[in-house]
C-alpha positions, -999 to 999 in steps of 0.1 A, spaced: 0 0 0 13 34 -10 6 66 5 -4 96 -15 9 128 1 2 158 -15 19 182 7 52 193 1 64 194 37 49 161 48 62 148 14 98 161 25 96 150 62 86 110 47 114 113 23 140 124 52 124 97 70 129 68 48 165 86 42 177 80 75 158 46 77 181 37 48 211 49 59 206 31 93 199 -3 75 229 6 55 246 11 93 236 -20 104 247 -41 81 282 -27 78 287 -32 111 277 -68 112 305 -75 84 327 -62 105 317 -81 136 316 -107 114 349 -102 100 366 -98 131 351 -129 143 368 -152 115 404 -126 121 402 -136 160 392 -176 153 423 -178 127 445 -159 148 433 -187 181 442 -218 155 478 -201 147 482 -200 184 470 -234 189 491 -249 164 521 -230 174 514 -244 209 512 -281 202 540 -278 175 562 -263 203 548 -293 233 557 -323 206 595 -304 200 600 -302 237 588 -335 245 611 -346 215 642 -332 237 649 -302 213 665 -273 230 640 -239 236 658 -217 216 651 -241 182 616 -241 195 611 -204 196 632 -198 163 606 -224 146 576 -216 165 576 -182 175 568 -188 214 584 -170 237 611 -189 258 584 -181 287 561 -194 270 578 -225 262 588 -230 297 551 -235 307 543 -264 282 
């Protein structure tokens, strides 16, 4: 169902209306990429922690010495120390 609005000022204040209902849909969704986005960034970045952290538990159990296992993992030698 459409509205017929003759006036000019009531056709102006609908118009701004739907303008700013646009423009916070538009909002919305933008920001729920991001979120979304940001999600998937933080999961990869947990997994490349993760794997860092068992690749450096297998090398120490395997005897190597910690500063192989931070040159190849990246893990601090305090981190290391905690496995």
């Amino acid at each position: 169902m459409e509205l017929i609005i003759t006036n000019p000022s009531e056709r102006e204040i609908l118009r701004m209306r739907q303008d700013a209902r646009n423009d916070w849909i538009t909002m919305m969704n933008s920001e729920r990429k991001e979120g979304i986005e940001e999600g998937i960034q933080k999961g990869i970045q947990k997994g490349m922690k993760e794997t860092q952290l068992e690749t450096a538990q297998k090398l120490k159990r395997d005897g190597f010495d910690p500063d192989l296992i931070t040159k190849y993992t990246g893990l601090t030698l305090s981190e290391i120390a905690q496995l």
